[in-house]
N, C-alpha and C positions, 0 to 999 in steps of 0.2 A: 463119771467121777461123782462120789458121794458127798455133801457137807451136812455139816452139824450144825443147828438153828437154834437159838432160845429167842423167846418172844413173852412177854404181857398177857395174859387171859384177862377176860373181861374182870374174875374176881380177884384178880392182883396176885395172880402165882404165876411161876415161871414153866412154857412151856418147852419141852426139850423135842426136838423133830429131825430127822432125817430125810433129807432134801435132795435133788439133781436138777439141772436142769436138761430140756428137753424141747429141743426147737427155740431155742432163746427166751422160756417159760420153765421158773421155777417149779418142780412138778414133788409134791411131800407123798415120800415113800411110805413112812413109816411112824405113827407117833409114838413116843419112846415114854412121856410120861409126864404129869407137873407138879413142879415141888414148892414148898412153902420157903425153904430157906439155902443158903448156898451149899452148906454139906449135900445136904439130897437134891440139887443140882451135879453136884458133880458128879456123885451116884450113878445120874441118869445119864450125863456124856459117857460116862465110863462105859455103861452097859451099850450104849449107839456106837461106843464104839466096838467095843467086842460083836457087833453085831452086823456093823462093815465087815471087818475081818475077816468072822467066819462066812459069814454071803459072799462076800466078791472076791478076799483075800484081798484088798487091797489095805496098804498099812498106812499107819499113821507117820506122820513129818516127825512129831515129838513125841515121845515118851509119853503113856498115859499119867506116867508120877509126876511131869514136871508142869504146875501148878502157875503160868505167868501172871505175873502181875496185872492187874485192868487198869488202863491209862489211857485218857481218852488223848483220841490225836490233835486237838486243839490245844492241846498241855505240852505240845513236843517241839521245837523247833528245828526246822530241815536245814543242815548247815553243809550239804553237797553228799558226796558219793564215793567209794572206792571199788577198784576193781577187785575184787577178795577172790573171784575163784580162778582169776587168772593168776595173781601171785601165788594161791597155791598151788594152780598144774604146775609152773613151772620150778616150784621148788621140788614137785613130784622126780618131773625129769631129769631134777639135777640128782637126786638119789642116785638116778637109775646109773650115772655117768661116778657115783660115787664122789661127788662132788663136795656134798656137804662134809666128808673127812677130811678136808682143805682146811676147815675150821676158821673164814673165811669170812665173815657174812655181809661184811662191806663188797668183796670182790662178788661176791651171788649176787649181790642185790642190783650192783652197777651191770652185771651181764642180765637184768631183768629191767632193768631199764635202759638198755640197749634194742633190746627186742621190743619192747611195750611202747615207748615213744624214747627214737633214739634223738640224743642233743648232745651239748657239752655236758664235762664230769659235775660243774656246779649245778647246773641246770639238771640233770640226774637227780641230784641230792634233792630237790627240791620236790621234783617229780614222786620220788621216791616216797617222801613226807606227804603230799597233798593229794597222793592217792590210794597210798598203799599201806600208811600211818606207821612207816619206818621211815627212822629217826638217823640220820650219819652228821658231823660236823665236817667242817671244811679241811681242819687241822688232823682229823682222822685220814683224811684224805691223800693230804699231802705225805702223813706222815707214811702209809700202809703203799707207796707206789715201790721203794726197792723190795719192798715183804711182798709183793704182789708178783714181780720180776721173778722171784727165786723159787717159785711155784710152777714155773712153765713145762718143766720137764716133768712134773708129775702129772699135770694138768695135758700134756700130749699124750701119756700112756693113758691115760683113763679115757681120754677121746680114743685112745686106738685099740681098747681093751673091749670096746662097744662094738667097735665096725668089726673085728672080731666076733663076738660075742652075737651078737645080731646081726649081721650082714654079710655072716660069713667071709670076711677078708681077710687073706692068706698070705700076700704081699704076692704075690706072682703076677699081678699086674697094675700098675697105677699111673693117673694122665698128670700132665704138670701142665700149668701155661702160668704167663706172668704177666700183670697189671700193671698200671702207672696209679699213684694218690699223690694227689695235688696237694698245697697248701696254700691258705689264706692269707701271702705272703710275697714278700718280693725278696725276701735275704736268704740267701745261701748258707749253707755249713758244709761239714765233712759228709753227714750223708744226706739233709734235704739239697739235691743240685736239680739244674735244670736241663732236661733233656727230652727225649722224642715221646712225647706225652699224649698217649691215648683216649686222652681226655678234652683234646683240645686246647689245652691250657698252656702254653711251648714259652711261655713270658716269666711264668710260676715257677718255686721249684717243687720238686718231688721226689716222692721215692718208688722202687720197685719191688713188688709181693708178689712171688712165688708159690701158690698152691700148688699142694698132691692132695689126691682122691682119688678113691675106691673107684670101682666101675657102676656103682651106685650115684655116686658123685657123693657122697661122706669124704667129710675133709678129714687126712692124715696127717699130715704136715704142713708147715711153711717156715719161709725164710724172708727177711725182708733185703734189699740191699742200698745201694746209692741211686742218688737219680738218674745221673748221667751214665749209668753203667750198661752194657750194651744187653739185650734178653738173650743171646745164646747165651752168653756167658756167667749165666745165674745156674744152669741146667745142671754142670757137674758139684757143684758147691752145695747144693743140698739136697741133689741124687745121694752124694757121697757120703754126707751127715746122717740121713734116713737112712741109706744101708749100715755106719757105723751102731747108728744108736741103737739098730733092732737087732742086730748082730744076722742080716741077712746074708743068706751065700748067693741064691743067684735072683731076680728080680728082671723084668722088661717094663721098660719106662715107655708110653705113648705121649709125643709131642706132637706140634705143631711146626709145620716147614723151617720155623727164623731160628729152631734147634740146631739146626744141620750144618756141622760142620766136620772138618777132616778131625781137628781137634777133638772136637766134644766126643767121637766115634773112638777114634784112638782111647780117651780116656775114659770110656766104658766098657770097651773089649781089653784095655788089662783089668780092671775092677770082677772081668766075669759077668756084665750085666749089658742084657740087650736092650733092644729100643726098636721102638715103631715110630718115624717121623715123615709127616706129608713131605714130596718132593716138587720142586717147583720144577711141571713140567716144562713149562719154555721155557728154560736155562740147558735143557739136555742138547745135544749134538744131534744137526739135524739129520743126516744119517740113522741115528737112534730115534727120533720122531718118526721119519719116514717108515722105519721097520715096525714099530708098536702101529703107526696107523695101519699099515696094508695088514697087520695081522688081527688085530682083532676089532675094527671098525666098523661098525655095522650091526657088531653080534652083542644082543644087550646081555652084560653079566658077563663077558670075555676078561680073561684076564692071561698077561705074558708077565714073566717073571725073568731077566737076563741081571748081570754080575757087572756092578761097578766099582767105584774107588769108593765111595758111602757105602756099599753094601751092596746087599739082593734089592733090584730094585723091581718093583710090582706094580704096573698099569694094568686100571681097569676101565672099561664100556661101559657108559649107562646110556640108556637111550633118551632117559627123562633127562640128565643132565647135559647130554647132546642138545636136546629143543632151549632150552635154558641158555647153554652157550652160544647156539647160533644166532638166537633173541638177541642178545647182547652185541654181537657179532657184528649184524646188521645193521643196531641202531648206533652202533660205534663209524660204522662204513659212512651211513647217509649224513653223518654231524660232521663226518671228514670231510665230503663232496660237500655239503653247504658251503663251508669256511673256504674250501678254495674257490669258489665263485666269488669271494670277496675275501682276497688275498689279505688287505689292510684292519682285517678282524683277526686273524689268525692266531689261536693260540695253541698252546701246547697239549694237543690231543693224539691219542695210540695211532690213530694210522696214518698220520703225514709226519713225512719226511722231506727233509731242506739241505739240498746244498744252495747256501749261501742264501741269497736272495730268492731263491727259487724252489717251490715247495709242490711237492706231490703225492697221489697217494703210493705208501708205502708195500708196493704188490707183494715180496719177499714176503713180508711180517705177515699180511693175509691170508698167502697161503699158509705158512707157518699154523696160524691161528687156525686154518678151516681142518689142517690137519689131527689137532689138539681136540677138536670138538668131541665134549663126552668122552674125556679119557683123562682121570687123574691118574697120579700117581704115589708110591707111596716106597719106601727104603725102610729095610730091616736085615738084621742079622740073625735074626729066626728062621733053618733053613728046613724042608722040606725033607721027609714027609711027620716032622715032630709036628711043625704047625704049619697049613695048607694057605693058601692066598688069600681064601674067604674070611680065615679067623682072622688072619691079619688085618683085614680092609673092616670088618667089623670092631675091633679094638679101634683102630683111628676113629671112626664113626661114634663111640660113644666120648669122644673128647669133647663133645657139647657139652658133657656135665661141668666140666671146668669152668667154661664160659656162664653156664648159669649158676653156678656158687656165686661167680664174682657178681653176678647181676642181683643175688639176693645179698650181697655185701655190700655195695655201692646203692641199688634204690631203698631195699627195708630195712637195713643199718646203718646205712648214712656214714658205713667209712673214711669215706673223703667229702669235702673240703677239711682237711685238719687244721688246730689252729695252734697246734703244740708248739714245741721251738726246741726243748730238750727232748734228747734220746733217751731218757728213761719214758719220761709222760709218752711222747712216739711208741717207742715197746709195750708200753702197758695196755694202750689203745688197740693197739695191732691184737696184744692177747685176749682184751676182752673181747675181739670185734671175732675172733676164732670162734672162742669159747660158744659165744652167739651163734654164731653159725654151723657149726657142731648140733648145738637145740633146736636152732629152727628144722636145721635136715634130718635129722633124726624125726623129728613132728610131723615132716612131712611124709618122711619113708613108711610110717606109720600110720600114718591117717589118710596116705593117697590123696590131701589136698594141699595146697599153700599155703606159705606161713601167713600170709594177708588174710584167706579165709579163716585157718585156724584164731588168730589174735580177733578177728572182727567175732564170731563165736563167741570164743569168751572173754568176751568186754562187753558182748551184750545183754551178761550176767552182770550185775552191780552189786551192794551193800549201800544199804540209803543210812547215812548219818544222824543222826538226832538226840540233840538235846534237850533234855528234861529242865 
């Protein structure tokens, strides 16, 4: 790297120099020339510079025309910093999502300070001001939340016109699973209720969020619903919204087991739309346990496929999760055998069983269990030979992406704890905390790293403030 040097000569001109260094030692390439007064100073940068250029090709930061002003830095006073090339990438990306023809710039900014340090909406604003030098009022605020609501449907296709567009999504397959968010609260309503909380939080109330996404894990959809409402029964309600809104004909939905029901089944084979959902193997008929073990036990990657009341049901072999489950298995057996060597500790653990006062190990369940070892399973209505067993057990296997959207929703968005109380302020959050989420994954899809690393990046680029 080349720099440009003026200096003092002993007879009072300025000397104009080309410099590098070199081992941590300034080393002068080139002397360019010395002039008596500022015109022919700049003269002589002008020509050191043309003269980088043609040697190395390397170019200049500024403009040779633009002429800055000299102000010494004891004249300037440092009054903090902004993050300027992170507000602008991420206005970049909102282009990309066609975002900015929302016409919008409260709802851009608040999904930029969602992402950049997420907190409350005032707290935002604030943030917004002391780092980014955009300016929103509180009353803008309040007033822009139903103009913010009435934007959600255009704001889903432009998220869904990208996963398209870039991620090649066709709608032929998408994973759904459902959250619990808490709130910072003990009062009830029609939809914060209090119910089986994922979070830990069973005293609170809360609501439940519905994610779809691509097999990327690009979010398509959601739905929020009541607390207390139970997760299968979020499944058809905005399966059935998604397939109305895109005007889908046929679609396979991949869940997870607490999907499954005769219901939920039923009302997806009249809709025309299949699904792939884990089955909980020890609920099956041990008859049917006993035949998937003696069949494909042993053989890693085996897979049997036989006909239930849920569907085609498909167990497979793994050998790796054979060792995993026998691990478990074991240390499940020896915590059973402690506890009844001291009857008066007893608590409610998998492998003893009690009539009445009298408690032992439960041999039935264990053999059950040893037969289960390394063998899920899995229910669909995808039959053979359109889509093979392997495709199928691979679809359920990328349902991790679901789980890690909500994991980049809950720790780098800070979704939950809410502190709302209305259902507008609740929807609004829910859509910025989308929109968000939408740009981090996209950032990420694209950069092949995390939004942690991408944001740490660039915030480590600043704009130094100063006052004259």
């Amino acid at each position: 790297m080349f720099h440009i040097r003026t200096s003092k000569t002993g007879s009072g001109k300025t000397a104009v120099q080309i410099l590098r260094y070199e081992k941590r030692k300034l080393v002068i390439v080139k002397h360019i020339g010395s002039a008596n007064n500022r015109k022919e100073v700049q003269r002589l940068k002008h020509n050191a510079n043309n003269w980088i250029e043609e040697t190395t090709r390397q170019q200049s930061l500024f403009p040779q025309a633009v002429e800055l002003p000299v102000v010494q830095l004891n004249q300037l006073q440092y009054v903090g910093f902004r993050y300027g090339l992170l507000y602008e990438s991420l206005y970049e990306v909102f282009k990309r999502f066609n975002f900015h023809w929302l016409r919008n710039k409260l709802l851009l900014d608040l999904v930029i300070a969602r992402i950049a340090q997420p907190s409350s909406k005032l707290r935002s604003i604030e943030f917004l001001k002391e780092f980014f030098g955009v300016e929103h009022g509180r009353r803008e605020l309040y007033r822009q939340i139903p103009i913010i609501l009435k934007t959600r449907n255009t704001i889903e296709s432009r998220i869904l016109e990208i996963a398209k567009k870039e991620f090649a999504f066709n709608f032929s397959v998408v994973f759904y699973d459902v959250t619990t968010l808490y709130f910072e609260s003990f009062q009830e309503d029609e939809l914060r209720r209090s119910g089986f909380s994922k979070d830990n939080k069973f005293t609170q109330p809360q609501i439940l969020l519905g994610l779809l996404v691509s097999g990327e894990g690009f979010p398509v959809g959601y739905q929020i619903f009541e607390g207390k409402k139970f997760e299968g029964h979020t499944l058809i309600p905005i399966i059935l919204r998604f397939k109305r809104k895109h005007k889908i004909e046929r679609l396979t939905v991949v869940a997870d087991a607490a999907m499954i029901s005769i219901e939920n089944i039923k009302a997806l084979t009249k809709v025309h739309l299949n699904y792939i959902v884990g089955a909980r193997a020890a609920n099956l008929p041990m008859k049917t346990i006993e035949e998937v073990s003696r069949r494909i036990s042993g053989h890693d990657g085996a897979t049997i496929r036989m006909q239930t009341n849920y569907g085609g049901l498909i167990c497979e072999f793994s050998q790796k999760r054979h060792t995993k489950d026998k691990r478990e298995m074991e240390k499940q057996i020896t915590k059973a055998e402690k506890l009844l060597k001291n009857p008066g500790n007893i608590k409610r653990t998998k492998f003893i069983s009690s009539e009445g006062q009298v408690y032992r190990l439960n041999a039935s369940l264990i053999e059950k269990t040893k037969s289960l070892l390394g063998i899920k399973g899995y229910y669909t209505n995808l039959t053979t030979p359109e889509v093979n067993d392997q495709t199928v057990i691979e679809h359920y296997h990328n349902l991790w992406h679901v789980e890690q959207a909500f994991r980049i929703s809950k720790s780098d968005l800070l979704i939950r704890p809410m502190f709302h109380f209305k259902q507008q302020m609740i929807e609004t959050h829910i859509l910025i905390c989308f929109m968000a989420l939408a740009v981090c994954k996209y950032m990420e899809l694209k950069t092949d790293r995390s939004i942690k690393s991408n944001l740490k990046l660039l915030k480590s680029v600043t704009d130094a403030k100063l006052v004259r």
